[in-house]
N, C-alpha and C positions, 0 to 999 in steps of 0.2 A: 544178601543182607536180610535178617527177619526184620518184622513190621508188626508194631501191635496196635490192633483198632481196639481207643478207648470209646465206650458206649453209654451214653448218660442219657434214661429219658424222665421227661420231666409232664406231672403228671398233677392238674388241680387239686389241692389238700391232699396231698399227699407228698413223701418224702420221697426224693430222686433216686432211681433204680441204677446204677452204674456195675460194669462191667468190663471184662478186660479179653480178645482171645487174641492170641500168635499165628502171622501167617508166615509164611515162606518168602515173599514178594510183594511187592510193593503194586504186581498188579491182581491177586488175590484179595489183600485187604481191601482195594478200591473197587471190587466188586461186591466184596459182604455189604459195605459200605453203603454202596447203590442201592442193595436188596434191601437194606434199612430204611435208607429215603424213600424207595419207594413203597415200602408198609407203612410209614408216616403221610405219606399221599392219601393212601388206601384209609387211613382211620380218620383223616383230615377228611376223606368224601364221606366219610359215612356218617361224620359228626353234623352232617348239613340239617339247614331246618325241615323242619316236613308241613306239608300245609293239610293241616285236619280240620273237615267243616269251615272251610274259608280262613281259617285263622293259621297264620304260623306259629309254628310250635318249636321252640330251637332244641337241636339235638344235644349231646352230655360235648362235654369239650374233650377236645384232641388232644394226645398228649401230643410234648412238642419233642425232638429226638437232638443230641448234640451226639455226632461220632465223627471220631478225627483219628487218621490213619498216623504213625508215628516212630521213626526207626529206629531201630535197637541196636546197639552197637556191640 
């Protein structure tokens, strides 16, 4: 059975990136899947505050990632 992971990120002022690709498996998809969450981790740490001259400084905001695996019949 194919699987398509739909891919939506969402991103402050600005309009949502969405995306579609085809895997073979349902354990394929669930692995692109993961590699997405975890580049949403990765922009999630980087977006942290910094403290410059005693003061923090908040970093640009994260986008936030919606991807859901989904069978194709």
């Amino acid at each position: 059975m194919e699987y398509i992971l739909i891919v939506t990120w969402f991103l402050l002022d600005q309009a949502p990136t969405s995306y579609q690709v085809r895997f073979g498996s349902s354990i394929a998809c669930a692995q692109a899947r993961t590699e997405l969450q975890n580049e949403e981790k990765r922009f999630k740490a980087e977006a942290q505050p910094e403290i410059v001259d005693n003061m923090e400084v908040p970093g640009p905001p994260a986008p936030r990632l919606s991807a859901l695996c989904v069978p194709v019949n």
